[in-house]
C-alpha positions in Angstrom: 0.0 0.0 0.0 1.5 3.2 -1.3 0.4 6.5 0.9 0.0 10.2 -0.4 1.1 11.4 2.8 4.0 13.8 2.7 5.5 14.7 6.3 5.1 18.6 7.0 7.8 20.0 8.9 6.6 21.5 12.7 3.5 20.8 14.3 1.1 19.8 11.5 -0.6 17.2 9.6 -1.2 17.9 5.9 -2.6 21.3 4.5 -5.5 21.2 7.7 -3.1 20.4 10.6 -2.0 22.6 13.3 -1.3 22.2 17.5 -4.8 22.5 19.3 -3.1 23.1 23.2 -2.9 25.7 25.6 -0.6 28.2 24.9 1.3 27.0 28.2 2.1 24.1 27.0 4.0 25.4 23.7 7.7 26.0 25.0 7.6 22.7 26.7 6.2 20.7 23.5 8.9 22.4 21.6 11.3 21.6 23.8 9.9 18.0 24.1 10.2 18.0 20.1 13.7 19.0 19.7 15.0 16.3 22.4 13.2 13.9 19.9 15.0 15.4 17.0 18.0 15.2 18.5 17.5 11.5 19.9 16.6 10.5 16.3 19.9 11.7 15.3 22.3 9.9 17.8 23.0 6.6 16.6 23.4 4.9 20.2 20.3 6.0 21.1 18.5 4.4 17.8 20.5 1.2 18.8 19.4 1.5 22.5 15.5 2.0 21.1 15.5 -1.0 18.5 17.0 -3.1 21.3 14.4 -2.1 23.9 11.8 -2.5 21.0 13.7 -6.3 20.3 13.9 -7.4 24.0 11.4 -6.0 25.9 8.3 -4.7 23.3 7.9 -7.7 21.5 8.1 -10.5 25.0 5.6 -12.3 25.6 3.4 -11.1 28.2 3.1 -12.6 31.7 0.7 -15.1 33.0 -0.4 -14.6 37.0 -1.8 -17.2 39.2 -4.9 -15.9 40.8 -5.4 -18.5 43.6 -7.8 -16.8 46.3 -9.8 -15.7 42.9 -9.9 -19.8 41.4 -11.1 -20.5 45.1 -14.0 -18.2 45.1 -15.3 -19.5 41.2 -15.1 -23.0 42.6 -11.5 -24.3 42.3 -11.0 -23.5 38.7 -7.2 -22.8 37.7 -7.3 -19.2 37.0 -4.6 -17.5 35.2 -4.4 -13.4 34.4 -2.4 -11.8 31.7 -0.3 -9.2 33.1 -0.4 -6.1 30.6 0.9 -3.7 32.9 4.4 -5.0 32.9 
């Protein structure tokens, strides 16, 4: 799939985009922005990110034994997916 969307340089999307915040959060968006920029641009921190991304993004998530839960339903083995790690 091919896409017609051309990045616009600054705080926009397209011909109708623009920032919709309070006016006190500007400078600190800005700032926030050209960290990223900068980050982008440091190869060990690209290499950090894909690793992080490698290692920990893509792990399987944990399974939880809910004991005092299984003995309430009955005694049924009841296991929780852990999405908060």
């Amino acid at each position: 799939m091919t896409s017609n969307y051309r990045h616009a340089e600054g705080p926009y999307f397209g011909e109708f985009g623009g920032r919709y915040i309070p006016e006190s959060l500007i400078a600190a968006l800005d700032e926030l922005d050209a960290g990223w920029r900068a980050a982008k641009a440091d190869p060990e921190f690209v290499d950090e990110l894909q690793r992080l991304h490698r290692e920990y993004s893509g792990r399987p998530s944990l399974l939880g034994e809910a004991p005092r839960f299984a003995e309430h339903c009955g005694g049924a083995r009841i296991l929780l997916k852990r999405e908060d790690l």
